[in-house]
C-alpha positions, 0 to 999 in steps of 0.5 A, spaced: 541 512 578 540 508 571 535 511 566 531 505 566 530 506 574 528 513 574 524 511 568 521 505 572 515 509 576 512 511 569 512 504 567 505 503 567 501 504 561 496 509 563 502 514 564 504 514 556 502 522 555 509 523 554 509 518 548 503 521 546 503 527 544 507 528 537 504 526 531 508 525 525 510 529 519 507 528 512 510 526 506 515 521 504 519 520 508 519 521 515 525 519 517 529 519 509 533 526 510 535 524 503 538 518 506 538 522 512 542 527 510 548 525 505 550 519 508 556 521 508 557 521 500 562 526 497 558 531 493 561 537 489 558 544 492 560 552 490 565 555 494 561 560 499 563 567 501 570 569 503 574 574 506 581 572 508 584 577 512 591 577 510 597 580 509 602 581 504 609 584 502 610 591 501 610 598 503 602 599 508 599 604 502 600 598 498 598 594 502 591 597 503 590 598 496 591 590 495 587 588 501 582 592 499 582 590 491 581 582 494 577 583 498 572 586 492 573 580 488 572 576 494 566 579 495 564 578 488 566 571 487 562 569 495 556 572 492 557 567 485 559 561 490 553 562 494 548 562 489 552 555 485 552 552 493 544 554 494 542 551 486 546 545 488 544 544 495 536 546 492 537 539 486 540 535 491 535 536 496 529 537 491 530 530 490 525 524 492 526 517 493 524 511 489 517 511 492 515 517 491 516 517 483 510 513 482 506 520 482 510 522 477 515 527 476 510 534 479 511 531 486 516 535 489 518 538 495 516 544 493 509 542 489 507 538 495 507 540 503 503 542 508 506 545 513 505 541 520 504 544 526 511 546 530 511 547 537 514 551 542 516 547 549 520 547 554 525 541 558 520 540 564 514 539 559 518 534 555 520 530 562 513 532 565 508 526 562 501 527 561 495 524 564 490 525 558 491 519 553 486 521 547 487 524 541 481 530 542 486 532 548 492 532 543 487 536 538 485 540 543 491 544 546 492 550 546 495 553 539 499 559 544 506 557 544 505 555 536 511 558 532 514 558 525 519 555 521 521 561 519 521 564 527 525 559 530 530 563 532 528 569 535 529 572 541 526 568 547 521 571 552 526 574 557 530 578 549 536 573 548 538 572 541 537 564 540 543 560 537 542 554 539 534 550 536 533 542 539 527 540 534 525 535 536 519 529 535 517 521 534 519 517 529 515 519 523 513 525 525 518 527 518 523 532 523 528 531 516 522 532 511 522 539 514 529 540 515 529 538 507 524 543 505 528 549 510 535 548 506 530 549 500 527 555 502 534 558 504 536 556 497 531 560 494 531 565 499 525 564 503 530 564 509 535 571 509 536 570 516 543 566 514 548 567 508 550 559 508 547 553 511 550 547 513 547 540 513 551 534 517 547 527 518 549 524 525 548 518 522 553 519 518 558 523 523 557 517 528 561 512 523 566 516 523 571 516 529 577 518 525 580 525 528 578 531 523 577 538 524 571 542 523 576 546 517 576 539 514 570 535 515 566 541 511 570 541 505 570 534 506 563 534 505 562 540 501 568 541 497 565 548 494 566 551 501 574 549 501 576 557 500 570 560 505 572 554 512 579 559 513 575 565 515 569 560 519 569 564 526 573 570 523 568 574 520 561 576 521 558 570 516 551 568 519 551 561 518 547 556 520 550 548 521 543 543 521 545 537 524 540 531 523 538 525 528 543 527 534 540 520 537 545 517 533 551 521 536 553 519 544 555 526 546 559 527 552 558 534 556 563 533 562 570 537 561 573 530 563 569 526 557 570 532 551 576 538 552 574 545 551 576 546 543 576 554 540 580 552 534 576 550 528 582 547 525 584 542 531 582 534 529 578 532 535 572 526 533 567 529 530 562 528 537 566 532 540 567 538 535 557 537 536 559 538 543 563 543 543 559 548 537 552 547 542 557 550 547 558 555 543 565 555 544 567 553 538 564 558 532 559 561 537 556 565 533 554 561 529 546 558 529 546 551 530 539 547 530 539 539 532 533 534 530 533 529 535 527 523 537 524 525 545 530 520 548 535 523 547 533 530 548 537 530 555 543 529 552 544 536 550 544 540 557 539 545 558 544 551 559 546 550 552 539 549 549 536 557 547 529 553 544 526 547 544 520 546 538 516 539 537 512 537 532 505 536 533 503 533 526 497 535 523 493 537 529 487 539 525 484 535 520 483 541 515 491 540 515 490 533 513 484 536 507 489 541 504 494 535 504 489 530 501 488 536 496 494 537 494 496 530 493 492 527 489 490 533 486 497 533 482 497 532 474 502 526 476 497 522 480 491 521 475 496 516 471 496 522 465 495 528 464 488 530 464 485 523 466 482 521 472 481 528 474 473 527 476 476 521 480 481 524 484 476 530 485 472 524 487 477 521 492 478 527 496 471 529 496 470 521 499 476 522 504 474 528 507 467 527 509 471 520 513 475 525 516 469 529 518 466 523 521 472 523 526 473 516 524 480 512 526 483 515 520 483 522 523 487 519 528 491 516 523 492 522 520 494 526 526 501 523 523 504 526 517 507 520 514 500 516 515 498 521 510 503 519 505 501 511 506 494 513 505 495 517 499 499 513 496 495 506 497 489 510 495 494 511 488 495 503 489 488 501 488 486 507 483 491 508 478 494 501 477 494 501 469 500 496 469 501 489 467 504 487 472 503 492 477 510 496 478 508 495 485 505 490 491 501 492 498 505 490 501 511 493 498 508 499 498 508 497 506 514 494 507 517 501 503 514 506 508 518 503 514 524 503 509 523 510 509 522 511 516 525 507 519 532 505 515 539 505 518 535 507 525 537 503 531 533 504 537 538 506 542 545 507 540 548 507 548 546 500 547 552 495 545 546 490 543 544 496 538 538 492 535 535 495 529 529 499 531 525 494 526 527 488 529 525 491 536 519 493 534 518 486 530 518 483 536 514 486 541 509 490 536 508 483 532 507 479 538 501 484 540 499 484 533 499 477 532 496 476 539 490 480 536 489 477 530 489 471 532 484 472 537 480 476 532 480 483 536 483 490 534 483 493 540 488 493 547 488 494 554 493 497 558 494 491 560 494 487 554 500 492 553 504 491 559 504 483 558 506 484 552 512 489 553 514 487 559 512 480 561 519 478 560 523 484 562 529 480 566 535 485 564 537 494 565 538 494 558 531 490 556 529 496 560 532 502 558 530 498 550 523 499 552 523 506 555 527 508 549 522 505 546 515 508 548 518 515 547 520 515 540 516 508 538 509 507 540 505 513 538 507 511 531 504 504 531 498 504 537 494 510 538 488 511 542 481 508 540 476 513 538 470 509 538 466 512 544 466 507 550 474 504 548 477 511 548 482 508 553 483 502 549 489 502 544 488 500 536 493 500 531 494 507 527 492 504 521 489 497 520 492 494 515 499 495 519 496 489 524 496 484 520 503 487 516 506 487 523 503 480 525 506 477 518 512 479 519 513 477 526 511 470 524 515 470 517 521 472 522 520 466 525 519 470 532 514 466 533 516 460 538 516 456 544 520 456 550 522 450 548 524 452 542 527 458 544 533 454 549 533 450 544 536 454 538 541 459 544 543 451 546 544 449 538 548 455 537 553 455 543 554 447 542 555 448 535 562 453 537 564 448 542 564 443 537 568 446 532 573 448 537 573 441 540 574 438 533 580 441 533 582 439 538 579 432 538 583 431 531 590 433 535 589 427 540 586 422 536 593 423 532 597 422 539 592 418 543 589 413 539 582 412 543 576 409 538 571 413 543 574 419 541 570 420 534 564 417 537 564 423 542 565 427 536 559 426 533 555 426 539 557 433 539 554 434 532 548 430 534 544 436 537 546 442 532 542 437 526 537 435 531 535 443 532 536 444 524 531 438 523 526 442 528 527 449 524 524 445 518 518 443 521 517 451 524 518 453 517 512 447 516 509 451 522 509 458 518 507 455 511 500 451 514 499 458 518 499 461 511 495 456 509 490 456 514 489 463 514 488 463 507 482 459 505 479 460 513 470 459 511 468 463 515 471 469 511 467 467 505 462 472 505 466 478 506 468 484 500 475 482 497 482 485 501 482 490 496 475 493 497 477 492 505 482 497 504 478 502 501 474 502 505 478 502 510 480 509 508 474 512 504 469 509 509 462 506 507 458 511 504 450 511 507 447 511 515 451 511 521 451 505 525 447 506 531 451 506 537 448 500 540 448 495 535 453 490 535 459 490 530 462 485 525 466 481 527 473 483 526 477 479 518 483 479 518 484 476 511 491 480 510 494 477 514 496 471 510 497 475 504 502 479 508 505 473 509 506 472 503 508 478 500 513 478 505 516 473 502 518 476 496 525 478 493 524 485 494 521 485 501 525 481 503 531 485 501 529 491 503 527 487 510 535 486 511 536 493 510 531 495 517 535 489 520 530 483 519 533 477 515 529 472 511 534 467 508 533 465 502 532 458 504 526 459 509 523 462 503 524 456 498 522 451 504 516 455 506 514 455 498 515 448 498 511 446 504 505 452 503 505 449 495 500 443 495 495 445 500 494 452 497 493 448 491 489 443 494 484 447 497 483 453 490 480 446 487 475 446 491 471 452 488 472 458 492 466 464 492 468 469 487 470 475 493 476 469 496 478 467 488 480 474 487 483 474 494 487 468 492 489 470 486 491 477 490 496 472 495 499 470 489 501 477 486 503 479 492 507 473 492 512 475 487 514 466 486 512 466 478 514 458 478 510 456 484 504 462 482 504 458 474 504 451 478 497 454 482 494 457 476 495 451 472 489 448 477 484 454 476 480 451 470 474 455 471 474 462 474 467 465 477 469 473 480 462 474 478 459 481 483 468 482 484 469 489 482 475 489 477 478 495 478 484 498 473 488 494 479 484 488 480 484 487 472 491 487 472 493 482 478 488 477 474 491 479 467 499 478 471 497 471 474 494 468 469 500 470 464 504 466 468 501 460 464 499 458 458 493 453 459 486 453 456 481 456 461 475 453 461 469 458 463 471 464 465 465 468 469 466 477 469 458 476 469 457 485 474 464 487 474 464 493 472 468 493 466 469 497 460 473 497 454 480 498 458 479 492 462 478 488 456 484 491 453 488 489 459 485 482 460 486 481 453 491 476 453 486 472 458 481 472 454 484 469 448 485 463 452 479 462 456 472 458 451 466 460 456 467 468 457 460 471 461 461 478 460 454 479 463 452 486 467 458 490 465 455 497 460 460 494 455 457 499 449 461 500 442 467 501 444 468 495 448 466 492 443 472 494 438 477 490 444 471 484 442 472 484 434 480 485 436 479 479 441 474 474 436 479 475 430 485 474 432 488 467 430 489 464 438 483 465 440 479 460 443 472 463 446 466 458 444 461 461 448 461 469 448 455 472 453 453 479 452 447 480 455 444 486 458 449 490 455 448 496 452 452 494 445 447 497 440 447 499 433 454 501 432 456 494 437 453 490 433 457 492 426 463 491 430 461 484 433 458 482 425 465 484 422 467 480 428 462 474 426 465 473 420 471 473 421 471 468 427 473 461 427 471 459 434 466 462 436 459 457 436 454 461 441 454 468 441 448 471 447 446 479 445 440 478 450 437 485 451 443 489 448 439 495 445 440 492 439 433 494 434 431 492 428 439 496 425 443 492 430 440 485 428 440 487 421 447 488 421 449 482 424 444 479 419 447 482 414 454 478 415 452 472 418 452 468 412 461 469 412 460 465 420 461 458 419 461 455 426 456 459 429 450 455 433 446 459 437 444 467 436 440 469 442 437 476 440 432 477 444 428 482 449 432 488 442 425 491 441 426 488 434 420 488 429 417 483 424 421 485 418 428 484 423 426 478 426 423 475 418 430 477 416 435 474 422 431 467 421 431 467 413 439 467 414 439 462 419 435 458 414 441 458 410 447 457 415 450 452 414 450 450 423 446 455 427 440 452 429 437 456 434 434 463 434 431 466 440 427 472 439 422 472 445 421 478 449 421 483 442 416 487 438 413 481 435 406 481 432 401 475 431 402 476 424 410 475 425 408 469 429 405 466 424 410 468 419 416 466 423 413 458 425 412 458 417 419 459 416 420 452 420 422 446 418 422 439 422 429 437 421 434 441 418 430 448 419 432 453 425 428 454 430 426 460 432 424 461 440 419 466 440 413 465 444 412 459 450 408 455 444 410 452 437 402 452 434 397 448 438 403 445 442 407 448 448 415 450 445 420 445 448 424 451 451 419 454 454 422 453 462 429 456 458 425 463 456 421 463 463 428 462 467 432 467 463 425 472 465 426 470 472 435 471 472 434 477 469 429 481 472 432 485 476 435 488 471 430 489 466 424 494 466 420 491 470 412 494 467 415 492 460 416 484 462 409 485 466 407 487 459 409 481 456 408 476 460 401 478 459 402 477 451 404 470 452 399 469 457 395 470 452 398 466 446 398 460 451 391 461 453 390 462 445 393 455 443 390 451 449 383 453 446 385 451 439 387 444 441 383 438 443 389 434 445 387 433 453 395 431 454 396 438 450 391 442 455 394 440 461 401 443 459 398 449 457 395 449 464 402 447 467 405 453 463 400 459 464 400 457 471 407 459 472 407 465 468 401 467 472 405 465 479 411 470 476 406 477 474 403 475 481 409 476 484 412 481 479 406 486 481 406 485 489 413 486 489 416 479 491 420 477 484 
């Protein structure tokens, strides 16, 4: 009976307790055992322990004594090679791949690792499935049967020494990473049980199918064991052979499918010298420990198995804590050392309360290698410094698939060995895409089986998919943990939805099934042709028939026709992106990037009640996948896992994309879908067609948008692909400070309007500024500093900076903590500006003498015009003395109070609507107090003039400040 047939009756969904039970390991790597072990390249390693028992001529006295004086200098040059073998063998397998370099040079294997919870089992718990689906059942179970790395091989429960280890786990669960960190110990002594251990990669062994004997396929690979191999199984050396991914390997157990072999130096294919050491019949002393995926833990017979071991992942969330604590604790991760050491602190503190909260993300984290996305988008999104970013999200996502899934095939006994990525493109997208396409997030059992098997037709189909929920589905869906969907299945983290969904559209997998037929049908009409002109053009030459060429390029007709109707899918995939991109009803959600935080740090503040109903699921990543996926380097890593993007699909898929995503970016997006915008084009990676849509953006409002490090530095990269002036540049509340200038300072060069409202730009903020105004390409006009705290020691910077401007024509300090020194400094060298027209200083608790001496400057200056200094500490007497200072036609108008003498001031509604903007961020009995001077002073003036027009505008102005302390003393402005 067929695999697929035995397996059929566990087909439906409810029965995927089997699949469900390992979780994943943490770190990198998942599936890297550094490339999955060697990869089969050559490497130099020490010489190892030898003792050759040999003979040589002479007398049998002499004999001895030379024996034994060689097997002393034996013994001393195998201890000397051991410990080179255990310090090579500990810096090649130290070493971390690429992704792991950004946390810097203190991530190591033996800086960071947590171990995960290991297992014992048995062959009938593996076959047996489990009813329960939850995770608080797999969080649950009982820890009896946990055993030790360390322990694996001791004596089972009946007293026999185990030789023989299979541990086995999921794709994910980082089975190599722990693999990794046991060759470390042993190198460093943690694990004296064994004087030599010897790793092979399966991988590597099933691309060879060359004859080789033991003897020869380990000084091949290890060539400093070349002088100990002789005496393997001759003496009583414990060694220990790892072999890593057995899946890889097609073993055969019969006698008729692999001979007996006892003889280390007989060539036999290296499947057979695997079968015949787990026999025990080859090298049987020897300790053998294979990793392998659930699939294919039956093809080792249970006889020759003396342990099963599964990983469990972090089956308890204070293993999940310790991991956080290590990993965003390191030196590395802060971007320096002894920076950002409060805001790592803060992270941990913020993402263990979320995992106390039992939210998705503990389930999530349940898989070790989740543990290392989580660490490593959090890594991402707060400790991005750089112009461009080193990295993209979906880079970072597209990287932690490569290190799980790279070289992985999902069934090697398959002829079609499908990569296991292309598998899951297509079937995982598809449910992905499904999803975000009728907005919902969670899955039946049903929603799974139309999607997996609806189109089931063939053995192998079948035998795919079961191969498929034993290794694969625990890795992308989990069960829900939200009470009442406990039996429903969500993607393990969120964002991998949308990841997946784009891929499956970007892969074009996405078609009908008209589409489908006609590309198998275009792909076999257009063998035929070629092999048909061949033979056309030989009888054309001997039979001169005229409808032969007209038959010729009938043939052709269909292949051209098809490849016209591929043009209009990448048309399809471009406006799908498009469409998704500028969708309005996303208009008034947070930015993608405070999504994802979100997502993993959760939202600080009450619970929602149970019965209240949720937010409509967003799905805004989704087209920014689509474009990152396109990208060179994704799509280069996409190849290796077995998913091709051309590069003329991604050209066309641009060009088709490029006027619509223009078109609408014209239309004025809300800041939150701008830095959206400005995010899909980042991650994009198209610098010609990135500068082309820039170039649009004349204004830029990100006003309320958080600009994180990372946010300022995609703002910074992509408007640097152009050079164009920007009109009004608009950072009114976004959090910036004297780093974030530094950073867009190239931005800021080019832009005339810049509102920096709102950020707590104190004096250092201020040195970027005076850089920034004196620089000779500067461009800025108009530069707005209100409710800033610049004070004193700001204002000399922003006056050094005044007089040296040349572009500068509008400068607002509205309440900036300035006092009567900071407006005097600016006073002071005010006379060095030369195109200045407008200087607002007010609510600066400025005095008389202050406010006499900023208008006297004024009086001189050869453009300014207008002062505003309402809302100071100003007396009656400063009034007076400031309205004397003015002069009817080429004086400065000094705006300080509603009226100018016995008339309302023509600025009075610009005074009372700055008020009322920026109330929420003023002191609110302060502007109670003077709004209730310059009641007064209106009241004052009306009852000065006799002018019936006059008095009906005061009336009309007191009446509006009066409505404004109304509604400022009941709480209602």
């Amino acid at each position: 009976m067929s695999r697929a047939v035995q397996g059929r009756g566990c087909l439906p969904w409810a029965r995927l307790g089997p699949y469900l039970r390992a979780a994943s390991l943490p770190g990198a790597a998942g599936g890297s055992f550094h490339g999955k072990i060697l990869h089969g390249d050559r490497i130099s390693l020490p010489r190892s322990c030898v003792r050759h028992q040999g003979g040589s001529q002479g007398p049998p006295a002499q004999r001895s004594s030379s024996r034994h004086g060689l097997d002393h200098l034996r013994t001393v040059a195998s201890s000397d090679a051991i410990k080179k073998h255990q310090k090579t063998l500990a810096a090649w397998f130290s070493n971390q791949p690429n992704e792991e370099r950004q946390f810097g040079p203190s991530f190591s294997l033996d800086a960071v690792h947590v171990d995960p919870v290991i297992r014992e089992s048995s062959l009938e718990q593996i076959l047996k499935p489990s009813p329960e689906l939850t995770i608080q059942h797999q969080l649950q179970r009982s820890s009896r049967q946990v055993i030790s790395l360390q322990n694996l091989f001791d004596v089972d429960a009946c007293g026999r020494q185990v030789k023989n280890v299979v541990l086995y786990g999921t794709v994910g669960t980082g089975k190599s990473t722990l693999i990794k960190k046991m060759v470390v110990d042993w190198c460093h002594g943690l694990l004296p049980r064994f004087e030599l251990v010897i790793p092979f990669s399966c991988e590597d062994l099933s691309h060879s199918h060359v004859p080789i004997s033991l003897r020869r396929l380990v000084t091949k690979k290890y060539q400093h064991l070349r002088d100990v191999v002789p005496i393997l199984g001759a003496s009583s050396l414990k060694v220990l052979f790892i072999l890593n991914g057995l899946e890889r390997l097609n073993l055969d157990f019969r006698l008729a499918g692999t001979e007996l072999c006892c003889d280390p130096s007989e060539p036999i294919a290296p499947s057979a010298i695997v079968v015949n050491l787990l026999r025990k019949y080859l090298l049987p002393e020897a300790s053998i420990i294979v990793t392998t995926r659930p699939s294919a833990v039956r093809r080792i017979p249970g006889k020759y198995v003396g342990r099963y071991a599964e990983i469990c992942g972090f089956s308890d969330t204070n293993l999940q804590k310790l991991y956080f604590q290590m990993r965003l604790s390191q030196p590395g991760c802060g971007g320096g050392e002894g920076e950002g050491s409060g805001e790592q602190d803060n992270l941990v503190d913020m993402l263990s309360r979320n995992l106390e909260r039992q939210n998705q993300i503990a389930a999530a984290c349940f898989l070790p290698s989740y543990c290392w996305l989580v660490c490593t988008t959090l890594h991402f999104l707060y400790f991005t410094r750089t112009v461009p970013p080193s990295q993209t999200l979906t880079g970072i996502y597209t990287s932690f698939l490569r290190l799980n899934f790279s070289g992985e095939v999902l069934d090697s006994t398959d002829p079609t060995n499908i990569s296991m990525m292309k598998y899951v493109a297509r079937t995982v997208g598809k449910l992905a895409h499904e999803g975000v396409m009728s907005r919902k997030t969670c899955f039946s059992e049903e929603d799974l089986r139309q999607c997996f098997e609806v189109e089931m037709k063939t053995e192998s189909e079948l035998n795919l998919l079961e191969v498929f929920r034993s290794d694969v589905f625990r890795f992308f869906l989990t069960p829900c943990v939200q009470p009442g969907k406990e039996h429903t299945f969500v993607f393990t983290i969120p964002a991998m939805q949308e990841y997946l969904a784009a891929l499956y559209v970007v892969l074009g997998e996405k078609k009908t099934l008209a589409q489908k037929v006609g590309k198998e049908l275009s792909e076999l009409i257009g063998k035929v042709s070629e092999d048909a002109a061949v033979v056309l053009g030989i009888v054309s030459k001997v039979l001169p028939l005229r409808f032969l060429p007209v038959l010729f390029n009938l043939l052709k007709i269909f292949p051209r026709f098809f490849s016209r109707l591929s043009g209009k899918d990448r048309d399809t995939i471009a406006r799908t992106m498009a469409e998704e991109l500028f969708k309005e009803e996303d208009y008034n959600n947070d930015d993608v990037l405070d999504q994802i935080n979100s997502s993993i740090l959760g939202v600080e503040g009450p619970m929602r009640h149970p019965d209240e109903a949720p937010d409509d699921e967003v799905f805004e990543l989704f087209p920014i996948f689509m474009g990152g996926l396109l990208s060179r380097r994704n799509r280069a890593i996409l190849e290796q896992l077995g998913c091709s993007i051309k590069n003329l699909a991604a050209f066309e898929i641009a060009e088709a994309m490029k006027k619509t995503v223009i078109r609408n970016s014209r239309k004025g997006l809300p800041p939150s879908e701008l830095m959206d915008y400005l995010f899909f084009l980042h991650e994009f990676q198209n610098e010609r067609f990135t500068a082309e849509a820039v170039r649009s953006l004349r204004t830029v409002n990100l006003s309320s948008v958080k600009l994180t490090p990372l946010k300022c530095s995609v703002l910074a990269s992509v408007m640097g692909t152009a050079c164009h002036e920007v009109d009004e540049l608009n950072l009114t509340s976004c959090n910036l400070d004297a780093g974030s200038l530094r950073t867009l300072f190239p931005v800021l060069l080019r832009c005339k309007v810049l509102h920096l409202q709102l950020n707590s730009l104190g004096p250092d903020a201020c040195e970027e500024l005076r850089a920034l105004l004196l620089h000779d390409k500067c461009a800025v006009s108009d530069l707005r500093l209100s409710n800033n705290p610049v004070g004193a020691q700001g204002a000399r910077l922003l006056a050094e900076a005044l007089a040296g401007n040349r572009s500068l024509s509008r400068l607002s300090l509205l309440h900036a903590a300035l006092g009567d020194r900071g407006a005097e400094e600016i006073a002071w060298r005010l006379a060095d500006n030369q195109q200045l027209q407008e200087l607002n200083l007010g609510y600066n608790a400025l005095t008389d003498a202050a406010a006499l001496q900023v208008v006297e400057v004024a009086k001189k200056h050869a453009t300014l015009d207008k002062v505003h200094l309402y809302f100071n500490d100003i007396s009656e007497e400063g009034k007076r003395a400031l309205h004397s200072l003015r002069m009817d036609r080429d004086g400065v108008r000094a705006l300080v109070f509603l009226t100018a003498g016995t008339d309302v001031s023509d600025y009075w509604s610009s005074i009372l609507n700055t008020v009322h903007r920026n109330l929420p961020f003023w002191d609110r009995e302060r502007v109670r107090q003077h709004l209730a001077l310059l009641l007064q002073d209106l009241e004052s003036s009306r009852r000065q003039t006799a002018n019936p027009w006059r008095k009906a505008k005061f009336l009309r102005v007191e009446s509006e400040v009066k409505r404004m302390l109304g509604k400022l003393q009941h709480g209602t402005l």
